[in-house]
PADREN-954226 format. One record per residue (C-alpha): residue number from 1; residue in three letters; chain; x, y, z. Coordinates in nm, 2 decimals, always signed. Layout:
REM PADREN-954226
ATOM,NUM,ala,A,X,Y,Z;
...
This chain:
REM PADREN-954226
ATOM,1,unk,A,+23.09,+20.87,+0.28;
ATOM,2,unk,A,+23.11,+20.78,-0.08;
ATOM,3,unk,A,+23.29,+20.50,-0.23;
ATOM,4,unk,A,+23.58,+20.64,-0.32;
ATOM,5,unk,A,+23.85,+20.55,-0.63;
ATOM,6,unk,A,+24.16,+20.37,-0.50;
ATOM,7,unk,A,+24.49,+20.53,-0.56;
ATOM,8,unk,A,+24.70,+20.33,-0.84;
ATOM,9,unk,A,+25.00,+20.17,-0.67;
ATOM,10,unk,A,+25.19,+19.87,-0.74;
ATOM,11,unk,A,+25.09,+19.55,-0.46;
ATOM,12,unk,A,+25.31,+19.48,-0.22;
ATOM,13,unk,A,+25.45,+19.11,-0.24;
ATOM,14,unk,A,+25.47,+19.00,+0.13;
ATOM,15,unk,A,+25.29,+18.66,+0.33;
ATOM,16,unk,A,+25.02,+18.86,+0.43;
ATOM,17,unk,A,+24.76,+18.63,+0.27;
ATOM,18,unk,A,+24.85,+18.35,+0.52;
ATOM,19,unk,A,+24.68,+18.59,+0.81;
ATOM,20,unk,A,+24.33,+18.61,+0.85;
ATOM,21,unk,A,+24.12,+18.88,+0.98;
ATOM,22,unk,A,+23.82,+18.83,+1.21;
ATOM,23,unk,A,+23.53,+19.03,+1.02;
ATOM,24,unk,A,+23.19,+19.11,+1.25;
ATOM,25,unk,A,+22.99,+18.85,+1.16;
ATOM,26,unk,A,+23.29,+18.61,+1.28;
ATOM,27,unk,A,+23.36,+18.50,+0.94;
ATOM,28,unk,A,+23.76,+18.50,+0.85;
ATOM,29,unk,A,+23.93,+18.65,+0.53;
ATOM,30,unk,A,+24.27,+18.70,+0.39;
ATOM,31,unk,A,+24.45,+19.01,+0.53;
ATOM,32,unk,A,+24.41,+19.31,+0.28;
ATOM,33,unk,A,+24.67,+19.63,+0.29;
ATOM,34,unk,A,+24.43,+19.74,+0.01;
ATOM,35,unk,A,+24.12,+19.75,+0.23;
ATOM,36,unk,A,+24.30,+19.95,+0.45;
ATOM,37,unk,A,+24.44,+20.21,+0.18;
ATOM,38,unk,A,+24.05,+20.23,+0.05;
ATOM,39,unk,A,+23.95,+20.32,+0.38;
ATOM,40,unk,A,+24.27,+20.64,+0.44;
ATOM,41,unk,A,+24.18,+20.70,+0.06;
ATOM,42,unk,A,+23.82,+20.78,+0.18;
ATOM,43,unk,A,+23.87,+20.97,+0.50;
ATOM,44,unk,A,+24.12,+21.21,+0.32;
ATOM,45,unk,A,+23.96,+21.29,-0.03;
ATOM,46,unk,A,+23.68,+21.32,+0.29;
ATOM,47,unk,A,+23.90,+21.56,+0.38;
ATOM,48,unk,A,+24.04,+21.76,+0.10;
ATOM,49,unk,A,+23.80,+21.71,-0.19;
ATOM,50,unk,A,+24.08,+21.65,-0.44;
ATOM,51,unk,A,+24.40,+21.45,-0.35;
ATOM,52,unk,A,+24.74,+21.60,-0.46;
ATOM,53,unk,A,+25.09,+21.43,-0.53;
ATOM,54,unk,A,+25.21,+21.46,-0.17;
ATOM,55,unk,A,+24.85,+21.36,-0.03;
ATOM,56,unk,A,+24.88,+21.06,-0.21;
ATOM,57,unk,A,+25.20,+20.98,-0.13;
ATOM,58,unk,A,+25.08,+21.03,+0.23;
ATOM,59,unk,A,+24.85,+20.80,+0.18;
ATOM,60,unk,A,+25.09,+20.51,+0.01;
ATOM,61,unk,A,+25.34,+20.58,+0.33;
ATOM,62,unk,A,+25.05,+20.53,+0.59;
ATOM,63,unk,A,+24.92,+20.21,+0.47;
ATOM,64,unk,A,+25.26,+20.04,+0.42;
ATOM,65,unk,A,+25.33,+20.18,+0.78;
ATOM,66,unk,A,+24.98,+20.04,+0.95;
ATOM,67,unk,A,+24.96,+19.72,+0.74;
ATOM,68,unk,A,+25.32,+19.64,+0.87;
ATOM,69,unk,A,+25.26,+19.71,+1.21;
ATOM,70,unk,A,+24.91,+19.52,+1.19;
ATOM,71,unk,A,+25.16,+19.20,+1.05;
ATOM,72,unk,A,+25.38,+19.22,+1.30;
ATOM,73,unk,A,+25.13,+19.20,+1.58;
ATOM,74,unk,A,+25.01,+18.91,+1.38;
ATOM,75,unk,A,+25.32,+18.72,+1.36;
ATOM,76,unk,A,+25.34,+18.79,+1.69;
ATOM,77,unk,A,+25.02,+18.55,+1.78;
ATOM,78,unk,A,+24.81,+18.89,+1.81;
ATOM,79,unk,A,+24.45,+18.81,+1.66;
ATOM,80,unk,A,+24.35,+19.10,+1.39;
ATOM,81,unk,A,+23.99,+19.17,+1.40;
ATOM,82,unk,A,+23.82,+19.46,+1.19;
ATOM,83,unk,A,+23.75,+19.68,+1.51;
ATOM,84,unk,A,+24.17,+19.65,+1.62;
ATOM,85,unk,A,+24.24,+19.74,+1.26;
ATOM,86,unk,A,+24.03,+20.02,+1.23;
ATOM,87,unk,A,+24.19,+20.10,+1.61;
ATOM,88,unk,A,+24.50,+20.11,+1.49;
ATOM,89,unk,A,+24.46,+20.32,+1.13;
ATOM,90,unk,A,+24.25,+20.56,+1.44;
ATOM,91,unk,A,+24.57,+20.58,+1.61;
ATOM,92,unk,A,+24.85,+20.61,+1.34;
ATOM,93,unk,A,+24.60,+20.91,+1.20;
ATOM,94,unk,A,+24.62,+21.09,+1.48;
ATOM,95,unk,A,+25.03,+21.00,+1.59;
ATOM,96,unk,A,+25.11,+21.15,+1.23;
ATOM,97,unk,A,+24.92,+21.45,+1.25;
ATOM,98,unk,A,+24.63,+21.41,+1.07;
ATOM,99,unk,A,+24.36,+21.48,+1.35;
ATOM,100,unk,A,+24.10,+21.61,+1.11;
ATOM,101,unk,A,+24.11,+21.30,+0.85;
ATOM,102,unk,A,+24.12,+21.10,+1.13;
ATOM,103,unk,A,+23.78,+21.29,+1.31;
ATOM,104,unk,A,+23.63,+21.21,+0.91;
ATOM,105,unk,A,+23.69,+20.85,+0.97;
ATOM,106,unk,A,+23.62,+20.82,+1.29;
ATOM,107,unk,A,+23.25,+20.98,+1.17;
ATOM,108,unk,A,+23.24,+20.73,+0.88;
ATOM,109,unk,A,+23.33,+20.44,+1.14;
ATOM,110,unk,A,+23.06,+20.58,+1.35;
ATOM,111,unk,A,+22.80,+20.62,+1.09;
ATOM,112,unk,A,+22.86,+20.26,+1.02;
ATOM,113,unk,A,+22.82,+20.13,+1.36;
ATOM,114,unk,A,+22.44,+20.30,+1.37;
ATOM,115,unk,A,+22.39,+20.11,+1.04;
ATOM,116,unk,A,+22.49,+19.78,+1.18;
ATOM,117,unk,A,+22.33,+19.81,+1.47;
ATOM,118,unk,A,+21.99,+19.85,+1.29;
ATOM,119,unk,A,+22.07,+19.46,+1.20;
ATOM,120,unk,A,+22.27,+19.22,+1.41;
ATOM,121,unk,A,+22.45,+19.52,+1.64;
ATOM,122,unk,A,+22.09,+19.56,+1.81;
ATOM,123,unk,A,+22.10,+19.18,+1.97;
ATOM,124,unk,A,+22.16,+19.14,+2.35;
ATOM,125,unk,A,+22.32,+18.84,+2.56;
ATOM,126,unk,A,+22.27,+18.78,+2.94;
ATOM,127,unk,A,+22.63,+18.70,+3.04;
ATOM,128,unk,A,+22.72,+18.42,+3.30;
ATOM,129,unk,A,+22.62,+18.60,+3.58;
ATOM,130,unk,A,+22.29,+18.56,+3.37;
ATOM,131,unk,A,+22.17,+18.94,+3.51;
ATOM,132,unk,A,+22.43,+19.13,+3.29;
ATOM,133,unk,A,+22.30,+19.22,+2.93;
ATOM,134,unk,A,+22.57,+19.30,+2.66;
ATOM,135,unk,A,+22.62,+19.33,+2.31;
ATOM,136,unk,A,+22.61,+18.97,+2.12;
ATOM,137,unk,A,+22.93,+18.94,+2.01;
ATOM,138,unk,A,+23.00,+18.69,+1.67;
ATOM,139,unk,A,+23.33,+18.74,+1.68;
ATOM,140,unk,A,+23.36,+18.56,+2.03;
ATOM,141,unk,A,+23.21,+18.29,+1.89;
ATOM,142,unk,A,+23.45,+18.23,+1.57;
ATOM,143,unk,A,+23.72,+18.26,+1.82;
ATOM,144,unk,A,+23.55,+18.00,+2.00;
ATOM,145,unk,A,+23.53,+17.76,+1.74;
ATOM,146,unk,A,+23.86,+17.81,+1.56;
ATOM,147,unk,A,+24.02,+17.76,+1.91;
ATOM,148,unk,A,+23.87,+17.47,+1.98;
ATOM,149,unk,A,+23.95,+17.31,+1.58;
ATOM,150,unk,A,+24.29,+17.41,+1.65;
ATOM,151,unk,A,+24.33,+17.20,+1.97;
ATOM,152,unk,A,+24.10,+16.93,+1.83;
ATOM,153,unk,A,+24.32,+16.87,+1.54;
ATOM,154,unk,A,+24.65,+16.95,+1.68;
ATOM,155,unk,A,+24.73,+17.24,+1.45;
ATOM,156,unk,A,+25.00,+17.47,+1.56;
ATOM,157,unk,A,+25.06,+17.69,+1.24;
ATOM,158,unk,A,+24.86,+17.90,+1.12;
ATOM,159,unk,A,+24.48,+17.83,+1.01;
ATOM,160,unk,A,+24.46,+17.68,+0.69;
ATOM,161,unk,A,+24.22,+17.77,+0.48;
ATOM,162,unk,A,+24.01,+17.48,+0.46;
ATOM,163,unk,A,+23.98,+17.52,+0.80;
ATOM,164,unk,A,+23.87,+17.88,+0.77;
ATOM,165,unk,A,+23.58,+17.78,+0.57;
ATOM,166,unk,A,+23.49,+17.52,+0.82;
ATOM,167,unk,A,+23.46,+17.81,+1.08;
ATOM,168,unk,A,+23.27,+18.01,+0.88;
ATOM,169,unk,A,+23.02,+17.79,+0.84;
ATOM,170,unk,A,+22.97,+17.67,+1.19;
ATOM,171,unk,A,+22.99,+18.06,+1.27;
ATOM,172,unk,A,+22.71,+18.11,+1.06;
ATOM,173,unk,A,+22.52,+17.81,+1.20;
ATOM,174,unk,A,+22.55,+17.97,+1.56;
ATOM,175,unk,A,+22.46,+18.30,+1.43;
ATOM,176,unk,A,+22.14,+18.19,+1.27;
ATOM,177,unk,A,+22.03,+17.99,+1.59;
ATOM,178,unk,A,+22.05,+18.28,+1.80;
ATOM,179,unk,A,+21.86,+18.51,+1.60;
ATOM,180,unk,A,+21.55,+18.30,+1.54;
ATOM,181,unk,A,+21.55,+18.24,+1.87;
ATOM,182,unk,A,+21.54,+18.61,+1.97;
ATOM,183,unk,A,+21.29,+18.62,+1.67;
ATOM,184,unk,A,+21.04,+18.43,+1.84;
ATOM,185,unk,A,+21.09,+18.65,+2.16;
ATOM,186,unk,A,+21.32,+18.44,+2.36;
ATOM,187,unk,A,+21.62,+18.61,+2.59;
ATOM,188,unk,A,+21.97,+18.54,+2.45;
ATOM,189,unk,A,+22.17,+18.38,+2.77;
ATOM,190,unk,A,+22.56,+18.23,+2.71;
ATOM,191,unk,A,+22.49,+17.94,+2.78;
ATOM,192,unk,A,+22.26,+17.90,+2.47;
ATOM,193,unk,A,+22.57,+18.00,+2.26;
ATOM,194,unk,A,+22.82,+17.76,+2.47;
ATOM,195,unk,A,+22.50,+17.49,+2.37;
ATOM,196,unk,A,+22.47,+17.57,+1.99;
ATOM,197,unk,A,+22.90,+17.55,+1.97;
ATOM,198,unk,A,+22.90,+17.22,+2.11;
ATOM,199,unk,A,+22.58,+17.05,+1.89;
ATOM,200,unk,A,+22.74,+17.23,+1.59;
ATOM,201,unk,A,+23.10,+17.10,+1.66;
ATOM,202,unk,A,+22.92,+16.75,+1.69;
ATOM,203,unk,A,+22.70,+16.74,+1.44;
ATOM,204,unk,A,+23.00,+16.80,+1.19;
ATOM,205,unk,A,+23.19,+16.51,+1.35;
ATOM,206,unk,A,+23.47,+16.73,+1.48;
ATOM,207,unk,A,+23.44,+16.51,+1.82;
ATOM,208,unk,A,+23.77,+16.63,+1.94;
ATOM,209,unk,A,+23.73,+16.97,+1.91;
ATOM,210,unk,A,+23.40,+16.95,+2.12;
ATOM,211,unk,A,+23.56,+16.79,+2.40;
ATOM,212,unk,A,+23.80,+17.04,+2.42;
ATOM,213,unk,A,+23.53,+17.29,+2.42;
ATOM,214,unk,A,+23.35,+17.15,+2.68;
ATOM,215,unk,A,+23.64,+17.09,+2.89;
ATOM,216,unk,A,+23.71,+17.45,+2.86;
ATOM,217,unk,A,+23.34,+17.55,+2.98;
ATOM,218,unk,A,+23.32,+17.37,+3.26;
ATOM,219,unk,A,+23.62,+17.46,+3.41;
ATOM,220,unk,A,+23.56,+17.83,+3.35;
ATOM,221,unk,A,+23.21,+17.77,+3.53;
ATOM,222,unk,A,+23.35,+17.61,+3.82;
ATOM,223,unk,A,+23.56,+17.93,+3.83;
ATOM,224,unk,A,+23.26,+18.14,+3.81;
ATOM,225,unk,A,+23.12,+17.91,+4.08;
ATOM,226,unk,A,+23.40,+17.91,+4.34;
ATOM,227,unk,A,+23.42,+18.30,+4.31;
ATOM,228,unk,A,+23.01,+18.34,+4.43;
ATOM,229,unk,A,+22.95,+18.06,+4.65;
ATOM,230,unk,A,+22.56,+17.98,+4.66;
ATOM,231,unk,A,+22.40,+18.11,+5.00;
ATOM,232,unk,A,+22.11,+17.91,+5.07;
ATOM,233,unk,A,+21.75,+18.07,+5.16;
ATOM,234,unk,A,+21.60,+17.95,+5.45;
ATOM,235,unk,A,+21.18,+17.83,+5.39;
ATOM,236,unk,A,+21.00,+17.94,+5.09;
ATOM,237,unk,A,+21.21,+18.15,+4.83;
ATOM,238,unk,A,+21.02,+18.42,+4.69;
ATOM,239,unk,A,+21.09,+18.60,+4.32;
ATOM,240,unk,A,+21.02,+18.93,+4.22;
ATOM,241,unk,A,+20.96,+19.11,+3.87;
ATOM,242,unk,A,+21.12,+19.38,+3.74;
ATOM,243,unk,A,+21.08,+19.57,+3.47;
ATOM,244,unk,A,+21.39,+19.61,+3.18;
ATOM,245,unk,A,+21.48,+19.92,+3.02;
ATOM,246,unk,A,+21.31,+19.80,+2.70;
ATOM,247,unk,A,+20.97,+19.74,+2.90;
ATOM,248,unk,A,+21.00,+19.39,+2.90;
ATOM,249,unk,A,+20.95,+19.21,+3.27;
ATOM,250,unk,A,+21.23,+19.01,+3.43;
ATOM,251,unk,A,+21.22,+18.78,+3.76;
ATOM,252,unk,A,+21.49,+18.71,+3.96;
ATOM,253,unk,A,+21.49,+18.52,+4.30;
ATOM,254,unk,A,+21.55,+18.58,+4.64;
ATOM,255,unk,A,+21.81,+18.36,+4.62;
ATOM,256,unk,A,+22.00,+18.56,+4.33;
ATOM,257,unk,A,+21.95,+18.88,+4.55;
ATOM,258,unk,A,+22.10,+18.76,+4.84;
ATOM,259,unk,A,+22.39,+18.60,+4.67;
ATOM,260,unk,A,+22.46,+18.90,+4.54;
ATOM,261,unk,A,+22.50,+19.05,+4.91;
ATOM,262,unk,A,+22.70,+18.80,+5.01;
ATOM,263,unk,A,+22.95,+18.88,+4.79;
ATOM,264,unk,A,+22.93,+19.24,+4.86;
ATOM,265,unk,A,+22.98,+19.11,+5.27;
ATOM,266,unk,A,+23.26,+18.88,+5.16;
ATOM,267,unk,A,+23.53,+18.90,+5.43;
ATOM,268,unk,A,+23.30,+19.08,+5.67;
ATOM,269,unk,A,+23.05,+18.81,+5.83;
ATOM,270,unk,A,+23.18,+18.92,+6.15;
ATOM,271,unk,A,+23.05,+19.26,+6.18;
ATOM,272,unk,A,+22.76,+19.25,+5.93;
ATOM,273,unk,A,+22.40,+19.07,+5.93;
ATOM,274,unk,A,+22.32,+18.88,+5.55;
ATOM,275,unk,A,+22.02,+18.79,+5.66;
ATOM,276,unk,A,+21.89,+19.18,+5.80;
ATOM,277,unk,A,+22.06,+19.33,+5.53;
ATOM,278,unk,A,+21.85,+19.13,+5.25;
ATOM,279,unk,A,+21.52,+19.19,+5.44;
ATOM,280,unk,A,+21.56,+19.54,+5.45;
ATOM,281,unk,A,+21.68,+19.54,+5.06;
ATOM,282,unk,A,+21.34,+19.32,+4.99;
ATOM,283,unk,A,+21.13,+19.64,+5.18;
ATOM,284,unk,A,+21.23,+19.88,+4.93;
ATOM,285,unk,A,+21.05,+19.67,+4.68;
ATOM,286,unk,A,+20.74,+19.76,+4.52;
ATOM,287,unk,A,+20.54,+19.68,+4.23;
ATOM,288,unk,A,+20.63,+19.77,+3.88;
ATOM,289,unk,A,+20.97,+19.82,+4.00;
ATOM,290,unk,A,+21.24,+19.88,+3.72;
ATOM,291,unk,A,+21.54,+19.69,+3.68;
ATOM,292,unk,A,+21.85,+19.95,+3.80;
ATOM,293,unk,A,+21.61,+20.05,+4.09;
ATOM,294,unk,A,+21.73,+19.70,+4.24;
ATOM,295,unk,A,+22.11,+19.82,+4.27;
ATOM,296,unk,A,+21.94,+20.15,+4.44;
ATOM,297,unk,A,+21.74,+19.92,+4.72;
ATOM,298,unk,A,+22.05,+19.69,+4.80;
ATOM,299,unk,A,+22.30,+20.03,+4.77;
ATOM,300,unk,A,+22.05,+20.16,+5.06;
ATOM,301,unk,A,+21.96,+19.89,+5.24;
ATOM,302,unk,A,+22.36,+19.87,+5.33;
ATOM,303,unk,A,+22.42,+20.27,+5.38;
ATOM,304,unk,A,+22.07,+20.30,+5.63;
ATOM,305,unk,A,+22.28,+20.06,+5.83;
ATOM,306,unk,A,+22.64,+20.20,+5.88;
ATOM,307,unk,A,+22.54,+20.39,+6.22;
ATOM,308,unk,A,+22.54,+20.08,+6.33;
ATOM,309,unk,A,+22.89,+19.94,+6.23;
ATOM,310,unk,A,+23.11,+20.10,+5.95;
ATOM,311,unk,A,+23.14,+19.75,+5.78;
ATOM,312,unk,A,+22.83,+19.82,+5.63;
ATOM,313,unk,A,+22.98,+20.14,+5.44;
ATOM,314,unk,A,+23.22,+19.90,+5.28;
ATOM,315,unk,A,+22.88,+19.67,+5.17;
ATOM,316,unk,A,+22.76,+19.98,+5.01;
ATOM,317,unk,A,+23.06,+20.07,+4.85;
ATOM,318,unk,A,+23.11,+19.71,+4.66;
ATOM,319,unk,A,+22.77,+19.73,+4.60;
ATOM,320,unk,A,+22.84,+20.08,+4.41;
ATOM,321,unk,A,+23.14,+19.96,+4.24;
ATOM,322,unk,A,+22.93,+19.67,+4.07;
ATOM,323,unk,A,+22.71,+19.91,+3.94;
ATOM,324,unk,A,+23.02,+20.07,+3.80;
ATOM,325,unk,A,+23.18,+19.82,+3.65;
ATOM,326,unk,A,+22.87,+19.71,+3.50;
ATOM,327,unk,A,+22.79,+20.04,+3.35;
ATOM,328,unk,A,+23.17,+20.10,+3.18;
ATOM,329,unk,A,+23.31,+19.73,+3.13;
ATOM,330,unk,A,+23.01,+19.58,+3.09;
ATOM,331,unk,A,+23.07,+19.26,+3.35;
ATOM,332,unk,A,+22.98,+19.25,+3.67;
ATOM,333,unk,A,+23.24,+19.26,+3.98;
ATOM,334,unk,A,+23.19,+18.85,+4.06;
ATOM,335,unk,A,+23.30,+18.76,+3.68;
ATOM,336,unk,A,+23.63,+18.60,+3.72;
ATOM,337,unk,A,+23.71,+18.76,+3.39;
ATOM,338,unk,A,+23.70,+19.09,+3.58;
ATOM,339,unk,A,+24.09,+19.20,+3.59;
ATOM,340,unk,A,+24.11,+19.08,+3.22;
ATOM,341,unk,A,+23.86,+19.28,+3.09;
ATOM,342,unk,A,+23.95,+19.57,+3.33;
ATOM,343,unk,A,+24.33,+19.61,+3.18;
ATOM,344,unk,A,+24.21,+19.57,+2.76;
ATOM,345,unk,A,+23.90,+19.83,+2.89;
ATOM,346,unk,A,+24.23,+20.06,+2.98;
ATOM,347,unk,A,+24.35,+20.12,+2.69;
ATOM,348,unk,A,+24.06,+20.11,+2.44;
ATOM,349,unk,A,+23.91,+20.41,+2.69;
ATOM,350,unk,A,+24.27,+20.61,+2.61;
ATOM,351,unk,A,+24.18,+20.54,+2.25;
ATOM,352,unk,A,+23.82,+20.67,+2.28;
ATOM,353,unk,A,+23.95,+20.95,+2.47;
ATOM,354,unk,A,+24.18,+21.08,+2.23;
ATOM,355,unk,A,+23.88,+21.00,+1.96;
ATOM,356,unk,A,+23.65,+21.24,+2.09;
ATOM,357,unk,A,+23.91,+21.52,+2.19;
ATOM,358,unk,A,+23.93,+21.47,+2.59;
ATOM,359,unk,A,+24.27,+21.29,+2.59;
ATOM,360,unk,A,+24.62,+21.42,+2.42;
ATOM,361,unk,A,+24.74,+21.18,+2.13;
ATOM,362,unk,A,+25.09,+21.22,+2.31;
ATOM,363,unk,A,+24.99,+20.90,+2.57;
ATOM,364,unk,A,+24.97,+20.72,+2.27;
ATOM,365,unk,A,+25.36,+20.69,+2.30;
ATOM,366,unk,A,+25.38,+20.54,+2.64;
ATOM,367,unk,A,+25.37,+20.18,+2.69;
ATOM,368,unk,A,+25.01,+20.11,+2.76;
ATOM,369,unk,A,+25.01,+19.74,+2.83;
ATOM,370,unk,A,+25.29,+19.78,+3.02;
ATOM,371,unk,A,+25.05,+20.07,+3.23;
ATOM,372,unk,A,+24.75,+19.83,+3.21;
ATOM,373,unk,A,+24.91,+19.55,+3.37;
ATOM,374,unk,A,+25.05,+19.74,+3.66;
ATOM,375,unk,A,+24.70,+19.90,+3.80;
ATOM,376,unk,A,+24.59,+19.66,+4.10;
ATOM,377,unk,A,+24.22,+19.61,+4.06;
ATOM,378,unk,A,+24.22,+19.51,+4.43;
ATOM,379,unk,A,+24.26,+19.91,+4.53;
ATOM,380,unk,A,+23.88,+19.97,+4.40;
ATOM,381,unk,A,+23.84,+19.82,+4.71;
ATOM,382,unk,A,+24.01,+20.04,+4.96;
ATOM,383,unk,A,+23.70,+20.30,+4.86;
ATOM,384,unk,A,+23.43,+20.37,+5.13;
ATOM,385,unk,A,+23.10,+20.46,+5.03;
ATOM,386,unk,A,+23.16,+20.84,+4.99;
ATOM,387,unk,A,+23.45,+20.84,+4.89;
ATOM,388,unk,A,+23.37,+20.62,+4.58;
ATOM,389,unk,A,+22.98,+20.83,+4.53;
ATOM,390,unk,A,+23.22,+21.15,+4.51;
């Protein structure tokens, strides 16, 4: 999509300035209604080539109608990011009507993704579980930082700008570690982030602040910790190599693979055999084996023993269900971030829905976190093997 000429209009005088908007790269900048009328501007000359009177005045309505909503979310303690800004002019596009402008900008949005992803979209980080790979994500790491400033330094209004700069730079600093590392072939893992926070928080003499950080960390990794207990191996523990979906080799250990059965048994030590089950996963190995064939030997490792008690066909099912959740959400089912992550992945999959033409716009006007927060994560675990596989 070309740039395209703004339309004239007088600015709006309101306090928007004072909110800040999370860009990709994690840096922060002033709130903009004229970003956002660019942007409809765009998707609708997109649209009709030439813009007339009413078009335009369309166009002048929407903005003052998304940037007010965006501001009131703000106010509200909501943090605006470019992806939930671009989310919401997505949705107000389609609640007023205008499903092909919004399909235009959806495309453009699209087009821009591929483009980024050419650059810093394409890097990968092993989450805690330290087996899931997703998308590196700088705008986690702003948030970090600007969190931990803000407890540091005792600030309860908003950001001030002096500030902003501050976590821009560190931002950047984090940023850059990470991608020579990946530049001379290392593997991306959280905990180098959580590292590079902390030295970078220190090294600018913002002591407080990195306290609070690493008060923060440790507590969510005893979390992390409590929810898998560590099964010890008995004797020697062996690894094995896998191979990645980018060709690249991976080991993990024996004693990863059987903690990851034990908390697929969890609750079930009565009727089921840990130690039987992760021999029989460890015979379907073979050499050269790739990566998602691992879920496959543990998956039938538990269903080759359900004849023997149907205990095991709840194994297999939990065992099918981390697959799942690793596949849509992106985290594994022993991440204590799991219902979290489960109730935002509601509604952004609505959105996505609607984006691509499988969902009616209409459920855009019921109450979705009030929908999100009532689904009971635990029910994914009533499912049996077959009845989750169908």
């Amino acid at each position: 999509m070309e740039k395209k000429t703004l339309i004239d209009a007088p600015p709006k005088t309101t306090k928007e300035e004072e909110f800040m908007v999370v860009k990709r790269n994690g840096k922060l900048v002033p709130f903009s209604r004229e970003r956002i009328r660019f942007a409809l501007t765009g998707a609708f000359q997109e649209q009709y080539q030439t813009l007339s009177p009413d078009l335009a005045s369309s166009i002048q309505s929407l903005t003052e109608a998304i940037a007010d909503g965006l501001l009131q979310l703000a106010e509200k303690g909501a943090s605006l990011t470019v992806e939930s800004i671009q989310d919401f002019v997505e949705v107000s596009l389609m609640k007023k009507g205008h499903h092909e402008v919004a399909k235009k900008y959806i495309l453009y949005r699209n087009e821009q993704t591929k483009k980024r992803q050419r650059h810093l979209g394409h890097l990968k980080i092993f989450r805690q579980d330290q087996q899931t790979l997703v998308r590196f994500n700088p705008i986690k790491i702003a948030s970090s930082i600007e969190k931990a400033l803000r407890i540091g330094e005792n600030i309860s209004e908003k950001t001030p700008k002096s500030m902003v700069e501050t976590i821009n730079l560190l931002t950047e600093k984090v940023i850059e570690e990470m991608i020579l590392r990946v530049e001379k072939g290392e593997e991306l893992y959280i905990v180098d982030v959580q590292n590079a926070i902390e030295e970078a928080l220190m090294e600018h003499k913002f002591f407080q602040a990195a306290k609070v950080f690493i008060v923060k960390r440790v507590k969510k990794e005893e979390i992390f910790s409590h929810k898998v207990q560590p099964v010890q191996i008995k004797g020697e523990v062996k690894n094995f190599t896998l191979l990645t979906k980018e060709g690249k080799t991976k080991t993990i250990s024996e004693q990863f693979l059987k903690e990851k059965l034990s908390f697929a048994c969890r609750g079930l030590e009565a009727s089921v055999n840990l130690e039987e089950l992760l021999q029989t996963s460890i015979m379907n190995f073979y050499e050269g084996m790739k990566e998602h064939e691992l879920d496959l030997a543990n998956i039938f490792a538990a269903r080759s023993n359900i004849e023997k008690d149907p205990a095991y066909g709840k194994v297999a099912a939990r065992l099918l269900l981390d697959v799942l959740y690793r596949e849509t959400l992106g985290i594994s089912s022993a991440d204590p971030s799991l219902e979290k992550t489960h109730k935002r992945y509601f509604k952004s999959m609505i959105a996505q829905g609607i984006r691509i033409g499988r969902l009616n716009p209409e459920l855009l006007d019921f109450d979705l976190d009030f929908l999100a927060e009532k689904i009971n994560l635990d029910h994914d675990d009533l499912f049996l093997y077959l009845g989750l596989q169908t």
